[in-house]
Backbone as ProteinMPNN parsed JSONL, in Angstrom:
{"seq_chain_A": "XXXXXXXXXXXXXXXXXXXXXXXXXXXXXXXXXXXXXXXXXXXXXXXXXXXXXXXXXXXXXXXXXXXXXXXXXXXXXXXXXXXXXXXX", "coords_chain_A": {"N_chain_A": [[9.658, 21.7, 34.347], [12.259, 19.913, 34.806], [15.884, 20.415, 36.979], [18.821, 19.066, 35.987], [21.545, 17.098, 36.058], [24.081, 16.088, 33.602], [25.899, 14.364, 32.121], [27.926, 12.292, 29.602], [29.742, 12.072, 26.519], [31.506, 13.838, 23.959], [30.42, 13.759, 21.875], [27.989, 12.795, 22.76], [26.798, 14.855, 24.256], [26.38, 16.986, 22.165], [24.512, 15.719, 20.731], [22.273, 15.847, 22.653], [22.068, 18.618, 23.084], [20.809, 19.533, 21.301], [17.788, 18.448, 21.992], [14.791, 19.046, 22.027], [12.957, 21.225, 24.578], [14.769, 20.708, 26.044], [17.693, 22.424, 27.85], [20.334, 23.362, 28.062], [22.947, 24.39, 30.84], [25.524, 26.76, 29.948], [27.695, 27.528, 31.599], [28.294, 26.304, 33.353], [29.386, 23.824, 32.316], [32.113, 21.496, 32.566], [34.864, 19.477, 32.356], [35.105, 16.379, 32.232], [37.484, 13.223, 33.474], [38.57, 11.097, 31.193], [37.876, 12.209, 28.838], [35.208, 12.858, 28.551], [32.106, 15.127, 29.885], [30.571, 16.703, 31.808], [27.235, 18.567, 32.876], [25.069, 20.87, 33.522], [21.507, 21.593, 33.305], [17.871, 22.397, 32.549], [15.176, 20.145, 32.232], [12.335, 18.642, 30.203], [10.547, 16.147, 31.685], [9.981, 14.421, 28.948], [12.096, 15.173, 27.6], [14.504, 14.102, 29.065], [14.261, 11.412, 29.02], [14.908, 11.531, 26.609], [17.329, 11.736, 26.453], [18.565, 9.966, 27.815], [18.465, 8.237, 26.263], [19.872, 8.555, 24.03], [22.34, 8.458, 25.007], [23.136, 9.545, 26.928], [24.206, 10.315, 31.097], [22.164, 10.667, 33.23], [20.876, 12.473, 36.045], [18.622, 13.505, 38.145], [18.562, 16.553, 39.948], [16.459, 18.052, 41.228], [13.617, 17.407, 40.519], [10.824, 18.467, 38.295], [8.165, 18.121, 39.547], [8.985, 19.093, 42.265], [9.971, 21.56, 41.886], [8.101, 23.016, 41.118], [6.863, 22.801, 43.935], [8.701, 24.056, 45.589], [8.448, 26.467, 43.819], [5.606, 27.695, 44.531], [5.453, 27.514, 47.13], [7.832, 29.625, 47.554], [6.825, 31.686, 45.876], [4.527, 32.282, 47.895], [5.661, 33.491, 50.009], [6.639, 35.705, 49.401], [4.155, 36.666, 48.404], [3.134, 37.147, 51.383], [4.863, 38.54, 52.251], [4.662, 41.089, 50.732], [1.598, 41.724, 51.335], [2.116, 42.122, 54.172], [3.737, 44.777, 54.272], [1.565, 45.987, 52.995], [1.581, 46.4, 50.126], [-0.095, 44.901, 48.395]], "CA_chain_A": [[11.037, 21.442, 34.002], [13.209, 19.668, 36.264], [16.76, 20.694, 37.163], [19.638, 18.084, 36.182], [22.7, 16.737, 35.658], [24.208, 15.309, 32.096], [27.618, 13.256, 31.619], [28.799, 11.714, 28.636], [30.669, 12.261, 25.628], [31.339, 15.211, 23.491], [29.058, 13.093, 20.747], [26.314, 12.926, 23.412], [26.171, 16.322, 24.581], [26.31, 17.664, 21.036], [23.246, 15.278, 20.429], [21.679, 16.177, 23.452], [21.552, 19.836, 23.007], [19.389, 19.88, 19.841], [16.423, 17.86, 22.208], [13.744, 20.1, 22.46], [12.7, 21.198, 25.916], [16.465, 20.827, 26.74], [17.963, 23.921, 27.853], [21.809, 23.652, 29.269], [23.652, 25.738, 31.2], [26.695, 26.525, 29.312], [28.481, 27.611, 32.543], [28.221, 24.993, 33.732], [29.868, 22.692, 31.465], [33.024, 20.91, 33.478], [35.902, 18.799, 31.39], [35.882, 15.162, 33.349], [38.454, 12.033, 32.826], [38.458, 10.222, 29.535], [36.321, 12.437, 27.257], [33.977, 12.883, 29.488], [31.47, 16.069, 30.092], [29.187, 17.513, 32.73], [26.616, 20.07, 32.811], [23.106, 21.363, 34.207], [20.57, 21.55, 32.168], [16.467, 22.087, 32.391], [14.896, 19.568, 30.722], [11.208, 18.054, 30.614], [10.458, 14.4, 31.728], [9.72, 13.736, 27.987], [14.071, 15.329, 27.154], [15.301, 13.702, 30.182], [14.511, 10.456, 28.837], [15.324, 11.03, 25.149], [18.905, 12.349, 26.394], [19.131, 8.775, 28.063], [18.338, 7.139, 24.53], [21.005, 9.197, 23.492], [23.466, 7.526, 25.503], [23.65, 10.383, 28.601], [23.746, 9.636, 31.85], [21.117, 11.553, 33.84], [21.077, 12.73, 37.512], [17.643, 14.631, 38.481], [18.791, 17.284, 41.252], [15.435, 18.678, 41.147], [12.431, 16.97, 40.171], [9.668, 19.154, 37.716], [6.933, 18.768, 40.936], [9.591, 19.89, 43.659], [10.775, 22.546, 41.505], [6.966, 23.548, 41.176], [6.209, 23.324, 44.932], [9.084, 25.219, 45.38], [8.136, 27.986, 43.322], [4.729, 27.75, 44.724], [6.108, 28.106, 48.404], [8.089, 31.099, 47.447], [5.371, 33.061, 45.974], [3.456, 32.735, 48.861], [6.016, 33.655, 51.755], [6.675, 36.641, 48.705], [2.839, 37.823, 48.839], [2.902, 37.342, 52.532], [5.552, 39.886, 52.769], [3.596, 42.365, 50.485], [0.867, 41.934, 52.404], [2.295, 42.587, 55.621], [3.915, 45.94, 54.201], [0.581, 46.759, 52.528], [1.789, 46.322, 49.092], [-1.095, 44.086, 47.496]], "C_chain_A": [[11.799, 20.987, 35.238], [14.869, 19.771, 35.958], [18.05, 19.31, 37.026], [21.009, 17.928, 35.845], [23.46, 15.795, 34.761], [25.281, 15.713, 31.919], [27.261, 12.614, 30.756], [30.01, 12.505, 27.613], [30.566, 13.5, 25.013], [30.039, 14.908, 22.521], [27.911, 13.408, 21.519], [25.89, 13.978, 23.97], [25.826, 17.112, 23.656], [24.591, 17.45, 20.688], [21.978, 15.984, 21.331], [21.176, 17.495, 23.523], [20.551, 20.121, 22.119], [18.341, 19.263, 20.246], [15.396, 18.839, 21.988], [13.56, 19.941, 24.31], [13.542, 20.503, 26.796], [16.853, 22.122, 26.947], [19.55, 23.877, 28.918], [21.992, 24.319, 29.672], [25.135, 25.595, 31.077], [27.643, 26.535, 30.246], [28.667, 26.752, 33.137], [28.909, 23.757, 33.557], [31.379, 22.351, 32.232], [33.492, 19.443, 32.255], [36.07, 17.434, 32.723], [36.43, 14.12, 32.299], [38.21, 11.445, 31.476], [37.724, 10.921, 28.818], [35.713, 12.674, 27.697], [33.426, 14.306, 29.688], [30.195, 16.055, 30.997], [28.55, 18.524, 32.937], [25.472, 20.307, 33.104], [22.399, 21.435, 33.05], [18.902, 21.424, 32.95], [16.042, 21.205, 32.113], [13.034, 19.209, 31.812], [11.253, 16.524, 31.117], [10.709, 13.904, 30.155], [11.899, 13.69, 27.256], [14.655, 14.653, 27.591], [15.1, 11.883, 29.434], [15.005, 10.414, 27.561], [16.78, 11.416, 24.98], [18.917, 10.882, 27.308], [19.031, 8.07, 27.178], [19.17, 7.558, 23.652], [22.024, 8.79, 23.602], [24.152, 8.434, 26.89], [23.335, 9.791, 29.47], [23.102, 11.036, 32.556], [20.828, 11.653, 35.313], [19.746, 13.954, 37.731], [17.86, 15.134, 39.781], [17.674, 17.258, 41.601], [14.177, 18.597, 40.224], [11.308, 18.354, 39.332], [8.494, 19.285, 39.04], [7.869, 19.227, 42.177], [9.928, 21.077, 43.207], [9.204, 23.817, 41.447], [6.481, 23.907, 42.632], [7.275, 24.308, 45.683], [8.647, 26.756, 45.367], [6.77, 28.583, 44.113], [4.949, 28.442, 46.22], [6.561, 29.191, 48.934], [6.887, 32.182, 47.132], [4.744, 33.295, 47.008], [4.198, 33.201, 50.27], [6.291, 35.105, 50.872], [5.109, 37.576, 48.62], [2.964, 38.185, 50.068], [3.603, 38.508, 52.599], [4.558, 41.078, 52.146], [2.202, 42.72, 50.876], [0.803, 42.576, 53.761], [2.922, 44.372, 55.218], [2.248, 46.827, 53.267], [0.445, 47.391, 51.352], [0.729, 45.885, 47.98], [-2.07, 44.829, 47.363]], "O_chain_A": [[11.913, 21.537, 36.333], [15.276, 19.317, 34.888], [18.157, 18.586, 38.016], [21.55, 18.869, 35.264], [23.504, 14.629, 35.154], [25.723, 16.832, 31.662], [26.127, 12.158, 30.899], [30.891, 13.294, 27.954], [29.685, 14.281, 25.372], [29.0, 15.561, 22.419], [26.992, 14.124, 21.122], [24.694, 14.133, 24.214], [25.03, 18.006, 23.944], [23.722, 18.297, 20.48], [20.981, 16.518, 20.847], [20.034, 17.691, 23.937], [19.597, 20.883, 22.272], [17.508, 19.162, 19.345], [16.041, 19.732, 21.439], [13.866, 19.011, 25.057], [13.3, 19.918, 27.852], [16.364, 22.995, 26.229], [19.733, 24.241, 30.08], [21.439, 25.351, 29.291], [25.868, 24.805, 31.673], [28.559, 25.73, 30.079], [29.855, 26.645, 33.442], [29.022, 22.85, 34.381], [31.845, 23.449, 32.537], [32.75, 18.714, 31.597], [36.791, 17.437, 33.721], [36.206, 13.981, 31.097], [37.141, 11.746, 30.944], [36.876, 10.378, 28.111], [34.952, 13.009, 26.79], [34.404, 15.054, 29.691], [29.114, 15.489, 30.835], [29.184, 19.542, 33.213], [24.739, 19.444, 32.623], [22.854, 21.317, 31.912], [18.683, 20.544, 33.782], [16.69, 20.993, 31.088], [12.648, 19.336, 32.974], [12.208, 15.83, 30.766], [11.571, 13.04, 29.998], [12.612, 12.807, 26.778], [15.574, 14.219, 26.896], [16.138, 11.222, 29.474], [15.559, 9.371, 27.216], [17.397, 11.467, 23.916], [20.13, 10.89, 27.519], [19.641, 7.007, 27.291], [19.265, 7.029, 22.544], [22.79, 8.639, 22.65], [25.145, 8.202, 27.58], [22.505, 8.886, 29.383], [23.519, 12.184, 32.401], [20.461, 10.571, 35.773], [19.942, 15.145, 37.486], [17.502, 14.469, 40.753], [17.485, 16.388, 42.451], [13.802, 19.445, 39.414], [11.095, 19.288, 40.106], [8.05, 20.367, 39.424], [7.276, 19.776, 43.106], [10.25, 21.868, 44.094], [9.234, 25.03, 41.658], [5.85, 24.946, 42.823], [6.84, 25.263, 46.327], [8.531, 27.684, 46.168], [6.738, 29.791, 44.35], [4.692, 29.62, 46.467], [6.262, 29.752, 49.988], [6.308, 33.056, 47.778], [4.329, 34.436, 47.214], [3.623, 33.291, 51.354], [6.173, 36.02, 51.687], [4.983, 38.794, 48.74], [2.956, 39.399, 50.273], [3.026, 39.521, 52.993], [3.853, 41.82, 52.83], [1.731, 43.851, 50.755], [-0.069, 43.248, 54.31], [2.478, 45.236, 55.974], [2.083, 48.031, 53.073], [-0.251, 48.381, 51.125], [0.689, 46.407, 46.866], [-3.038, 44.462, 46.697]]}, "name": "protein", "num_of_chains": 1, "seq": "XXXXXXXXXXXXXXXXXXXXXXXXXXXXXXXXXXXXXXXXXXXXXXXXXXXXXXXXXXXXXXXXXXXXXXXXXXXXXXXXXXXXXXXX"}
């Protein structure tokens, strides 16, 4: 899942939420100029493009493989520590 950012209309966010393997974050949601809406959201590669066929516009903060090596990164400076206290 990669981490993003989705502007348009009230129409296209409405649409947009019912993708599958969409997942907003309601807090998120921010009132811009003309009608306009912004908001975070999860989504897969396969959402991310069917919320641009939607008519959103789409901003990937956080790519699905950075968000993976990421996570991957953490876990391992997270064993290291339980390792070093003698946790594992």
């Amino acid at each position: 899942m990669s981490l993003v950012q989705i502007e348009g209309s009230e129409e296209v966010l409405r649409a947009v939420q019912l993708l599958p393997e969409l997942h907003m974050v309601r807090s998120s949601l921010e009132t811009r100029p003309d009608d306009q809406y912004k908001v975070a959201a999860y989504a897969s590669d396969q959402a991310v493009e069917a919320a641009i066929a939607e008519g959103a516009r789409v901003t990937v903060l956080l790519s699905s493989e950075s968000a993976a090596d990421q996570h991957a990164r953490m876990s391992a400076v997270i064993g290291r520590g339980y390792a070093e206290r003698g946790e594992v």
